[in-house]
LOBA-669118 format. One record per atom (N, C-alpha, C): x, y, z; residue in three letters. Coordinates in steps of 0.02 Angstrom, whole numbers, plus 32768, in hexadecimal, padded with zeros to 4 digits. Layout:
<rs>
XYZALA...
</rs>
This chain:
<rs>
284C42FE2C80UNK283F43312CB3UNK27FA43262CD3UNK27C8431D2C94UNK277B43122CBBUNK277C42B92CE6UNK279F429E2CC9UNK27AB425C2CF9UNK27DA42612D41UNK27F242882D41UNK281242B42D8EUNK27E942BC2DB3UNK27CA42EE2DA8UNK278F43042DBEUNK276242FD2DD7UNK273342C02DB6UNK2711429E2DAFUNK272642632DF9UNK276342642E05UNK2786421E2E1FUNK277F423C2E62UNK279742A52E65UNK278A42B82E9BUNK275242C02EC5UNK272242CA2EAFUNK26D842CE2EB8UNK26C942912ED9UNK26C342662EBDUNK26B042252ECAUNK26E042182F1CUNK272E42182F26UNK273D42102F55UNK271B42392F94UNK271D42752F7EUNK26F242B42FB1UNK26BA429A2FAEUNK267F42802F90UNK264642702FB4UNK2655422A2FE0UNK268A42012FCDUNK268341D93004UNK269941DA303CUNK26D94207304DUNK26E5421A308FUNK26A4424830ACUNK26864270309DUNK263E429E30B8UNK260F426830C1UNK25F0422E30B4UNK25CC421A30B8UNK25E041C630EEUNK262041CE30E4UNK264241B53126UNK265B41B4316AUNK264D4208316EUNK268742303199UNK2661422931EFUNK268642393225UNK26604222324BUNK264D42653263UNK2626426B328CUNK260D42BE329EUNK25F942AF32D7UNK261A42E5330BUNK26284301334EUNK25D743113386UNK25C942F533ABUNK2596430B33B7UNK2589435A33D6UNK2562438A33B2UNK258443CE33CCUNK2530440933C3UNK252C441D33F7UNK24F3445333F1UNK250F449333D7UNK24EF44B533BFUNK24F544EE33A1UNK24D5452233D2UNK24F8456633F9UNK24CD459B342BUNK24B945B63402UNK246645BE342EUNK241845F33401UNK241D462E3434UNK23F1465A3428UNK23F4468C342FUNK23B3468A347EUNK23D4469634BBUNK23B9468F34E9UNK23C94638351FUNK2406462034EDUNK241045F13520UNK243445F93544UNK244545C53596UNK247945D335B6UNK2490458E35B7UNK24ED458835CBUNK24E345483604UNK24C0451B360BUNK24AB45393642UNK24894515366FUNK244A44E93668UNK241A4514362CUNK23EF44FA35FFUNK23FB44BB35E1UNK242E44BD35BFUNK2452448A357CUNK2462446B35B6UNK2482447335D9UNK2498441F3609UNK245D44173619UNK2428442C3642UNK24024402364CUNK23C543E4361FUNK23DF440635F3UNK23A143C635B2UNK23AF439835A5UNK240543AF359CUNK242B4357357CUNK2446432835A2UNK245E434E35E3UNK245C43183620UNK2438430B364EUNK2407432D3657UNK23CA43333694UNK23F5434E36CBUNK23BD43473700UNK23BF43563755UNK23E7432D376CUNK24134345379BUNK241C439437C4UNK243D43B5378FUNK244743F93787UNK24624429375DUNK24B4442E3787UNK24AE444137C8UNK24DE445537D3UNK250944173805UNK25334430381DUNK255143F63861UNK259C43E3383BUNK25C643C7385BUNK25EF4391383AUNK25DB435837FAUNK259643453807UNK2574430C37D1UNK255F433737A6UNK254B436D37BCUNK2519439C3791UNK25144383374BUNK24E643933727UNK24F3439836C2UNK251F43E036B0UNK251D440436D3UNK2543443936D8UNK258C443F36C5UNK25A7440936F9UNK25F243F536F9UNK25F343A636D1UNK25D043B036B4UNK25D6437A3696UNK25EB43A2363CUNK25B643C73635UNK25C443E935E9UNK2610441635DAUNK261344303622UNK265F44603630UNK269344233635UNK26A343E93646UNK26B643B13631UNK26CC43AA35E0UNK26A8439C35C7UNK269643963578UNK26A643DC3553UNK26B444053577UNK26BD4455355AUNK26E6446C3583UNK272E445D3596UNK2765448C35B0UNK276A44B735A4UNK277544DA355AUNK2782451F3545UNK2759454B3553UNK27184537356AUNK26C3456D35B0UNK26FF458735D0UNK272A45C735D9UNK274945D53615UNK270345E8365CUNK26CF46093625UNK26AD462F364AUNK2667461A363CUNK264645F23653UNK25FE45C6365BUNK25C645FD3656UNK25C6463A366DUNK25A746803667UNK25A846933612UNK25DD468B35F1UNK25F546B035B1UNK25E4467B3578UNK25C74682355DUNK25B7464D3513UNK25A2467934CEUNK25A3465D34B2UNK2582469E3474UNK2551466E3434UNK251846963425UNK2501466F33EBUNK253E465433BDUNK2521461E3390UNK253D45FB3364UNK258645C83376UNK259345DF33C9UNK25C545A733D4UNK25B6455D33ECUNK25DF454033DAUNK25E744EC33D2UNK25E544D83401UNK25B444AE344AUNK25C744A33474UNK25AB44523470UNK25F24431347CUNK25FB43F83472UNK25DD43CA34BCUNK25A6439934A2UNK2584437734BFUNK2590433434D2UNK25CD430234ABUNK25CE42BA34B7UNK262442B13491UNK2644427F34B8UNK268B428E348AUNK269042533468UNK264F422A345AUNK263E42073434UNK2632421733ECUNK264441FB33B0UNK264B4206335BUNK260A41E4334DUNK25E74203331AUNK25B541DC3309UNK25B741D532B7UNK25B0419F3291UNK25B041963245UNK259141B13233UNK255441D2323AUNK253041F03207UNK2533424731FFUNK2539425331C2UNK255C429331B9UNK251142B231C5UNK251B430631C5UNK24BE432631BCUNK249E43253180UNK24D9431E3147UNK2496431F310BUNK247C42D13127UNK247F4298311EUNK247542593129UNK242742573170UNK242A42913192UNK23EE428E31BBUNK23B742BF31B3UNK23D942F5318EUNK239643123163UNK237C42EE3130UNK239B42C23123UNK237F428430D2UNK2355425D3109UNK23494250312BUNK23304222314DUNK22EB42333163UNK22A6423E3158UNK227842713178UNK2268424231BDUNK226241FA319CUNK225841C331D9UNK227641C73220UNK22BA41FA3221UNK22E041D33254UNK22D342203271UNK22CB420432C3UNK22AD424032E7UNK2300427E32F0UNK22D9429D32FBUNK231A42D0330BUNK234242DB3350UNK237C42EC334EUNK23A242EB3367UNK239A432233AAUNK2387431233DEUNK237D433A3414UNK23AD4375341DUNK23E2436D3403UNK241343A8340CUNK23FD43DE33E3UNK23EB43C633A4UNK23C343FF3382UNK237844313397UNK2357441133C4UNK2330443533DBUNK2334448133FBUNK22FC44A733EAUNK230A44EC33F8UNK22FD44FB3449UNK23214516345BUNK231E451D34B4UNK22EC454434C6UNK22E0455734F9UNK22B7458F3507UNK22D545DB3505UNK22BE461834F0UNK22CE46473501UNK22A846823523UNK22D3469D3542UNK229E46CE3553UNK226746FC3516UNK2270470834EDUNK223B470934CCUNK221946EE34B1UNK221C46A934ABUNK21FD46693480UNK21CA466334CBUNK218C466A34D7UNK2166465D3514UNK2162460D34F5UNK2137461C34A2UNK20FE45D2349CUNK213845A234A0UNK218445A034A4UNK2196454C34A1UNK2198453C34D9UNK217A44F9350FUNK218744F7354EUNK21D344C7353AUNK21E944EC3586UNK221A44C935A6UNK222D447335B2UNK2241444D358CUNK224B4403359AUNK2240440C35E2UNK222043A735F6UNK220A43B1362FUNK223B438D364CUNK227F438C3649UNK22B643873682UNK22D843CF3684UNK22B343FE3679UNK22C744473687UNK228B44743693UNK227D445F36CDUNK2248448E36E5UNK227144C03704UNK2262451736F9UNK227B455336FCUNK228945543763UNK22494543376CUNK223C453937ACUNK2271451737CFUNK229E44E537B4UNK22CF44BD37DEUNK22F944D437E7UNK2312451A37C0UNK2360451137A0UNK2380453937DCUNK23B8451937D2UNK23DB452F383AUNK23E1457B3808UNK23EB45A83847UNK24054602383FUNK244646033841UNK2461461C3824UNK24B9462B382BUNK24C746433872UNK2502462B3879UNK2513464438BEUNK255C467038C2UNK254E46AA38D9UNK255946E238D2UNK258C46E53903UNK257B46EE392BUNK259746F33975UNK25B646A53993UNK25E246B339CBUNK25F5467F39F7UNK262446963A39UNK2609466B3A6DUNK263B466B3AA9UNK266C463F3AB2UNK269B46543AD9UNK26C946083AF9UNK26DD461A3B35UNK26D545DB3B6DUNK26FB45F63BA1UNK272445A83B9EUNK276245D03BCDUNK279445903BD8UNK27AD45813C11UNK27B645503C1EUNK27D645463C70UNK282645383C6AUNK2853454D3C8AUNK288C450B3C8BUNK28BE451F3CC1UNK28DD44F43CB9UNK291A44E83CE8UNK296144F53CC5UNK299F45253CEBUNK29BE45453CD3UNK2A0B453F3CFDUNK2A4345273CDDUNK2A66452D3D29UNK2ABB45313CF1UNK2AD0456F3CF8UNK2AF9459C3CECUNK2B3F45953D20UNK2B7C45983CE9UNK2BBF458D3D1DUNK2BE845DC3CECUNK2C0646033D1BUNK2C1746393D1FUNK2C6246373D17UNK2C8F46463CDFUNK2CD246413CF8UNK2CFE46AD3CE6UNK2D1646A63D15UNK2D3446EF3D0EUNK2D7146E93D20UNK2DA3470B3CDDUNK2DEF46FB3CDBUNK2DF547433CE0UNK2E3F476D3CF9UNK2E5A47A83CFFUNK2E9947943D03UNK2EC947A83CC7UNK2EEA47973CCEUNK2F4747C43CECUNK2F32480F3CDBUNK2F4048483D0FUNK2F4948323D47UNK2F2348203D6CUNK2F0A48173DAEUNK2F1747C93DC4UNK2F2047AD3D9BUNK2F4347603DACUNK2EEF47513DD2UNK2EBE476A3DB9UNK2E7947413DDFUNK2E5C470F3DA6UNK2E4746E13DC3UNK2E2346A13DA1UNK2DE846933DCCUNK2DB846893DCDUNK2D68465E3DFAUNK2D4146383DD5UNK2D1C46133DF5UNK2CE645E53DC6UNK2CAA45EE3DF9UNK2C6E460A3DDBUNK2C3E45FF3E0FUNK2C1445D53DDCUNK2BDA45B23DF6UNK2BB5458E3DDCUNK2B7945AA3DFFUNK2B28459C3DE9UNK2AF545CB3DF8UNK2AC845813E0FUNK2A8445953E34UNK2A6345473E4EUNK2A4045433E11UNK2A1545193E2AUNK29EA45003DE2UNK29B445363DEAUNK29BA455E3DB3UNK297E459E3DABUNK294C45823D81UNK292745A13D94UNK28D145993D7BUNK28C645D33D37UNK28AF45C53D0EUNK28A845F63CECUNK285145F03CB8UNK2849462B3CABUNK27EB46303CA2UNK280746613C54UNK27ED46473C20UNK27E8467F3BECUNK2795467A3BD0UNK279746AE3BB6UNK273B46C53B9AUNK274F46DB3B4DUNK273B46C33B23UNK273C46EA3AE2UNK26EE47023AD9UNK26E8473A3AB6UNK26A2474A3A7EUNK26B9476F3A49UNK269747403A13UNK269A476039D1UNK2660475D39A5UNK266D476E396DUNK263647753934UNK2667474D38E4UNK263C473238D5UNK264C47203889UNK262F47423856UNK264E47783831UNK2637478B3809UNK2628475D37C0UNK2641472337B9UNK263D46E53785UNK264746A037B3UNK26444670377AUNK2646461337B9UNK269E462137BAUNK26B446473795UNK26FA461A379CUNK2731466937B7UNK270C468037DCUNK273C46B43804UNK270246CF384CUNK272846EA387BUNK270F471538ADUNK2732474338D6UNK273B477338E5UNK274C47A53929UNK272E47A83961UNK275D47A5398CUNK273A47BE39C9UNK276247D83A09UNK273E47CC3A34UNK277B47E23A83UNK278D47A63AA7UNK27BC47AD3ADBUNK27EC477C3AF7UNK27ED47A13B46UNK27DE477A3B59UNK27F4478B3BB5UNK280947423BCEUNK2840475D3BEBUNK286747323C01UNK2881472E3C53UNK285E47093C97UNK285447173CCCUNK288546DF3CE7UNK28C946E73D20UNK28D846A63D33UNK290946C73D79UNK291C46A53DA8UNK2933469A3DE2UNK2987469A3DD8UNK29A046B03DFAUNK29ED46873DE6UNK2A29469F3E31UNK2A5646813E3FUNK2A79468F3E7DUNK2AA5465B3E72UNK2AF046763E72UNK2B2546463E56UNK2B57465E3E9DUNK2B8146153EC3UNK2BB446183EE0UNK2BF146053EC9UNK2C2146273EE1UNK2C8146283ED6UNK2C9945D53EDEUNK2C8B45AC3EA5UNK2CB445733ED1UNK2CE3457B3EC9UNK2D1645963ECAUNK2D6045943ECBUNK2D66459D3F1DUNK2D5245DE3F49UNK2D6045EB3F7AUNK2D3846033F94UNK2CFC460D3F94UNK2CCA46403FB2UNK2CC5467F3FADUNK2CD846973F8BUNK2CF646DF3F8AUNK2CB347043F7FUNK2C8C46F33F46UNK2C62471B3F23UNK2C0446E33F24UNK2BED470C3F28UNK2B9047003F27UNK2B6F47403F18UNK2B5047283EECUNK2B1847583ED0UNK2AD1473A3EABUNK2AAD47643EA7UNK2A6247483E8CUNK2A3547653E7DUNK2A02475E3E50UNK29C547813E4BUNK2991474B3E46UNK295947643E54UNK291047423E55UNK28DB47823E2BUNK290047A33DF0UNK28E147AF3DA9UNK28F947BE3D8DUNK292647903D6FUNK295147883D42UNK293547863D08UNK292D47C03CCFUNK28ED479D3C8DUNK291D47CC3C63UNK28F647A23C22UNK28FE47BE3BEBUNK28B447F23BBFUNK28C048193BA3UNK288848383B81UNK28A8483F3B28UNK287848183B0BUNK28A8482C3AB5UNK285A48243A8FUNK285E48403A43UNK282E48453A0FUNK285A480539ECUNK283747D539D0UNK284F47B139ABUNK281647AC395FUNK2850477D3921UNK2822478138EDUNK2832473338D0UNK2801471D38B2UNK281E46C5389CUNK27FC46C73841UNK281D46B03828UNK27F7468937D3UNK2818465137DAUNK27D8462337BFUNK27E145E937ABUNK27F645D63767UNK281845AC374DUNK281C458C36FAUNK2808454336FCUNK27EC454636C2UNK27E544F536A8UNK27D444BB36F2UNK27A644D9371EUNK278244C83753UNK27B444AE377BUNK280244B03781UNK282D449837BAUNK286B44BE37BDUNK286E44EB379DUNK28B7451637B7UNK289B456037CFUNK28A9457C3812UNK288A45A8382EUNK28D745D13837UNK28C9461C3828UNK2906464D3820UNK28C9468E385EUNK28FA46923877UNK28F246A938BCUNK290E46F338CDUNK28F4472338ECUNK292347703904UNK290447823943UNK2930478E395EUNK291F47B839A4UNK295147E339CAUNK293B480839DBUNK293D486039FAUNK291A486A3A2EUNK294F485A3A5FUNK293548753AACUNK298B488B3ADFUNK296A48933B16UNK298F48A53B58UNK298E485A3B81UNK29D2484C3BA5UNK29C5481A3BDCUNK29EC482F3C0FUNK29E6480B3C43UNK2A0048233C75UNK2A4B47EC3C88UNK2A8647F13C8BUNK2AB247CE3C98UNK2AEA47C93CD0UNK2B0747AA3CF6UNK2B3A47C93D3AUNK2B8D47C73D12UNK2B9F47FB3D4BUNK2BD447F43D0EUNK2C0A480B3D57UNK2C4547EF3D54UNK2C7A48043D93UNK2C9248453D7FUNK2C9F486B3DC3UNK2CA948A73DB7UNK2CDF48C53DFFUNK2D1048EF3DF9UNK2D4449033E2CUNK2D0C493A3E5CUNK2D2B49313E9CUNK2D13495A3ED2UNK2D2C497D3EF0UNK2D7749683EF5UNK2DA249903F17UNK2DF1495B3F09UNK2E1A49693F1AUNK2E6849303F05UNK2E5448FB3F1DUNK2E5348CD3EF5UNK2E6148733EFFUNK2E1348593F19UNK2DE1489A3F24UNK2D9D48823F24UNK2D75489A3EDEUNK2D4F48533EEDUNK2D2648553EB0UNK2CD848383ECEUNK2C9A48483E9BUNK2C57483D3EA0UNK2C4848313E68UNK2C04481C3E83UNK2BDC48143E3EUNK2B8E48283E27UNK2B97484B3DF2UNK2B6748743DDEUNK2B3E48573DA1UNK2AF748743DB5UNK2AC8486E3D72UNK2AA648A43D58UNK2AC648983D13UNK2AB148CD3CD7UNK2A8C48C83CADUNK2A6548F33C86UNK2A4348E53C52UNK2A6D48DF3C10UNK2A7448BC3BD8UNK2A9848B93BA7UNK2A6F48A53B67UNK2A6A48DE3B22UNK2A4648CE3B08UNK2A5948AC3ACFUNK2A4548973AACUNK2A5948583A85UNK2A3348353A56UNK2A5148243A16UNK2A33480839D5UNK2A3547C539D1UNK29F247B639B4UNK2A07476139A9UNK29EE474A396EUNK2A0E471D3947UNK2A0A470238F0UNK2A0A46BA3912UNK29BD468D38F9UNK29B44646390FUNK29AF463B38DDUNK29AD45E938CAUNK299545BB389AUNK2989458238B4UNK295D455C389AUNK2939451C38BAUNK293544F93879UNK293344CE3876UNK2906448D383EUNK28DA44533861UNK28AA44523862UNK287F44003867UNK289443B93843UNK28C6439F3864UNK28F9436C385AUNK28BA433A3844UNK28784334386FUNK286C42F23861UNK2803430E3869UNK27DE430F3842UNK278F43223846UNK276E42DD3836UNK274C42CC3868UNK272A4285385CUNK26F642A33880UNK269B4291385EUNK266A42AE386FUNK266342F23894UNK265E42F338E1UNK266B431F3905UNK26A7432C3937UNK26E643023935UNK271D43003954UNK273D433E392EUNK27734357392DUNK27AF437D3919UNK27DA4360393BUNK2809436E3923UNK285E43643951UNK288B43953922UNK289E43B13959UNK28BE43F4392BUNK291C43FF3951UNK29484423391EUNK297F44293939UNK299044813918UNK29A844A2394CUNK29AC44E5394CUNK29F444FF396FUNK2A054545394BUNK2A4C455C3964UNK2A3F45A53969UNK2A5B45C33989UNK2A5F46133989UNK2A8F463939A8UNK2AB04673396FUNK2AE24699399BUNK2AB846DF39A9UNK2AE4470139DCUNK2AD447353A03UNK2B0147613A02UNK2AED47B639F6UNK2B3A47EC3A04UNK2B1548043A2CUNK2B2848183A68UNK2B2548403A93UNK2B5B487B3AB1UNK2B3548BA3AB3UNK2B3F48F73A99UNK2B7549153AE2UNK2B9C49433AE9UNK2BC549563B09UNK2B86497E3B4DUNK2B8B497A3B87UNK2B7E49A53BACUNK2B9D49B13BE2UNK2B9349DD3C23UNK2BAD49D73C57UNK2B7D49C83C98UNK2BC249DD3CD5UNK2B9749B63D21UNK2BBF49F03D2FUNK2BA84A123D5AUNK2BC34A473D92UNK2C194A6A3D77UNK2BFB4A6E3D34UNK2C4B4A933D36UNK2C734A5C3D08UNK2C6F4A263D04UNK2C9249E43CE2UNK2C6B49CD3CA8UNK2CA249E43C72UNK2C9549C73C45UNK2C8949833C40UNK2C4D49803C0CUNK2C40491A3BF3UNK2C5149103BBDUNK2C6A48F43B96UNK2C7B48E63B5FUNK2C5548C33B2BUNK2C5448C63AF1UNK2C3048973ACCUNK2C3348663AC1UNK2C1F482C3ABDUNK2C1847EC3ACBUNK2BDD47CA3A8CUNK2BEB47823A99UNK2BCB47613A5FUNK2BB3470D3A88UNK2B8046F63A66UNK2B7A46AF3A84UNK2B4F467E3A4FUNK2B5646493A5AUNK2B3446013A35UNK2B0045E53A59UNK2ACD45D53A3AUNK2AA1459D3A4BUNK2A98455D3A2EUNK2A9E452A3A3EUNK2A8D44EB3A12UNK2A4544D73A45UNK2A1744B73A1FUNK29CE449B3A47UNK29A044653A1EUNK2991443D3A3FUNK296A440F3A0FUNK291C44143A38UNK28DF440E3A02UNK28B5441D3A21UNK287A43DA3A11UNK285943A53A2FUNK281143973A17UNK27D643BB3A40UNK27A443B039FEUNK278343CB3A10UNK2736439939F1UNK26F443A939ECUNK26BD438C39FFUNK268143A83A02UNK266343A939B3UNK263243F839A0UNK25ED43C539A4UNK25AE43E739C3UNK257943D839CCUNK254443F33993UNK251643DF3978UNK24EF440A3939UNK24D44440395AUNK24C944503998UNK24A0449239CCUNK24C944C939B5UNK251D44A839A1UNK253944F539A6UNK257844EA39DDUNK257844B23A00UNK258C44A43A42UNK25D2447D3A32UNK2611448D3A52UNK263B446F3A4AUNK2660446F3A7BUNK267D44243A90UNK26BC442A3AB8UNK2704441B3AB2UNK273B44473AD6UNK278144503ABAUNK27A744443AFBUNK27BE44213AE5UNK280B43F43B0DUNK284C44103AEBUNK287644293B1EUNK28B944363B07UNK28FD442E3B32UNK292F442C3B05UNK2979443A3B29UNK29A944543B0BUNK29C9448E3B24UNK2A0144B13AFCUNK2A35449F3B3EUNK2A7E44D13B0DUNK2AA844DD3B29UNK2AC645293AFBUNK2ADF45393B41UNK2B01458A3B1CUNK2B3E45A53B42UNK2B5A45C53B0EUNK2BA345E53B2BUNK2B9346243B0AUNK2BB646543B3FUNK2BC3469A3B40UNK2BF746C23B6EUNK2C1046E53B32UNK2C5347003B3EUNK2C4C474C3B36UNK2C4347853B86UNK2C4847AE3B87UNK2C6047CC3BCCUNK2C8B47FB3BC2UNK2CB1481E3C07UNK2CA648513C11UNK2CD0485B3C65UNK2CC148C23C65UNK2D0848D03C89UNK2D2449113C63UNK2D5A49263C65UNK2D7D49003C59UNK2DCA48DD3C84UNK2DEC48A83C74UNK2DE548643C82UNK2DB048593C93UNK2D91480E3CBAUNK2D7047E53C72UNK2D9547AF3C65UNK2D6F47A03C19UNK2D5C47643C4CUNK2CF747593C26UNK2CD1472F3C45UNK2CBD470C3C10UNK2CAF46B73C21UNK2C9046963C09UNK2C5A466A3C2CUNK2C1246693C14UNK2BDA46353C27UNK2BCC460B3C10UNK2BC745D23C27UNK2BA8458A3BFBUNK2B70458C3C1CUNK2B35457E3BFCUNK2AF7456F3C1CUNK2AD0452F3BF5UNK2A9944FA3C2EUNK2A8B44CF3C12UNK2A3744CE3C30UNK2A0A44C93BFBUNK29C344CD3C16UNK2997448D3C06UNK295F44903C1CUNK2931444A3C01UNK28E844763C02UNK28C0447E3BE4UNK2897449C3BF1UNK285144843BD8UNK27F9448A3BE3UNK27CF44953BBBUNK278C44B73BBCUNK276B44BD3B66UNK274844F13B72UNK271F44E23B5DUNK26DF450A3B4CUNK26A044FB3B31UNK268A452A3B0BUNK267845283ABEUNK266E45573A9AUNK261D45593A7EUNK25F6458D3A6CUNK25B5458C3A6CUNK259845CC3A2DUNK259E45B339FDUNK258E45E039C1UNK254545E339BEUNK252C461F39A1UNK24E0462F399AUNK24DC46743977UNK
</rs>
């Protein structure tokens, strides 16, 4: 039995004194982030290169770069190293291991700050951000009745369209804000001429909300009013066309297909319910629609980014017995500016 034993011991000290060990900091009390990346990776802290995104790299399970807690493990290199810790406290010769060093805290004045972390450099979180967008928009209209044995196709010119977002981030990996949505539009009957109509402020107004995961899948909500044309009876065998406000929900999702330095390339989908209202007496019906969109985009360390895009979308909503469908196809871009 004591030769068992004895046999076990002996195996257990040689796996421990073999084993390979993880390179990994331990959180003190007053560190952040942003700190720890930049001791162990230096300058710049933030950006695409940042040390920043470099440690959140190395630490997927960070949902939230804000949130850390003493005594957790935040893993520094996904490199193994042979020597276990008793094996470098035996050692008085061999200098110590920079990860072990104590950070600064706000109450610790006397330790200074390593000097690739001067307090003075460190970018400010950015809180806030704008976007405006430009694009081009050009919409084909089809309205079936089938009561009425009526069928038309109008198609609309190439509309211009202007959106503005502002929001706030209450954390890096979510934000709210507002949506205005400004654009042109005037569609003719090609079937026969029958029908023309148009507006020149055509917008949308909605509150939207976004979180990020694991720095590339973005889950998306928005809640607003838009304005839409929709065919409508006038009197027997005449018909017009009207624009309504229609308010309406939207559930997005995006992923960042491809993040190389400061590029993105992203692919995104979203459906839409839009809510029952009327036009002069005529009921609208509720209706639903799709977006598919792929987006690059092109982030600057200022805060500064630019966004290239193209969707396509279908939507299916009517009023009274006229069931309508829109295909629409856009190209658009914008410029976004966090601070």
């Amino acid at each position: 039995m004591n030769r068992k034993i004895a046999a076990s011991l002996t195996l257990l000290a040689f796996l421990t004194q073999n084993a390979a060990w993880a390179k990994t900091y331990n959180v003190k009390k007053g560190d952040t982030l942003s700190h720890i990346a930049a001791r162990e990776f230096g300058q710049p802290i933030y950006g695409p290169k940042g040390s920043l995104r470099k440690l959140l790299e190395k630490n997927p399970e960070i949902q939230n770069p804000d949130r850390i807690r003493p005594t957790q493990a935040i893993r520094l290199s996904d490199e193994l190293t042979d020597q276990s810790p008793k094996d470098a406290i035996s050692k008085p010769d061999q200098p110590a291991e920079p990860i072990h060093e104590t950070l600064v805290s706000p109450e610790e004045s006397s330790d200074p700050a390593p000097a690739s972390e001067p307090a003075q450099d460190l970018e400010p979180k950015r809180s806030f951000g704008i976007k405006m967008g430009l694009g081009l928009v050009k919409d084909e209209m089809e309205a079936v009745d089938h009561e009425r044995s009526f069928k038309t196709t109008l198609d609309s010119e190439l509309q211009t369209a202007m959106d503005l977002d502002a929001y706030y981030k209450p954390g890096s990996d979510s934000r709210v804000g507002l949506s205005l949505g400004l654009k042109n539009a005037e569609f003719k009957d090609t079937d026969d001429g029958r029908f023309e109509g148009g507006s020149d402020a055509l917008y949308k107004l909605s509150l939207f909300g976004e979180m990020t995961f694991m720095n590339r899948l973005h889950l998306g909500l928005e809640l607003g009013t838009e304005q839409s044309f929709f065919f409508k009876q006038l009197a027997i065998a005449n018909f017009g066309l009207e624009a309504v406000f229609v308010d309406f929900a939207k559930a997005s999702l995006g992923y960042d297909v491809v993040i190389h330095e400061s590029w993105r390339w992203s692919l995104g989908a979203s459906g839409s319910f839009h809510a029952p209202a009327s036009a002069e007496g005529q009921d609208i019906r509720k209706g639903s629609s799709y977006t598919a969109s792929t987006q690059l985009s092109y982030e600057w360390k200022s805060g500064l980014s630019l966004e290239g895009s193209l969707q396509y979308e279908r939507r299916s909503q009517g009023i009274d017995g006229i069931r309508q469908k829109v295909t629409g196809r856009g190209a658009g871009i914008a410029l976004r500016y966090e601070f």
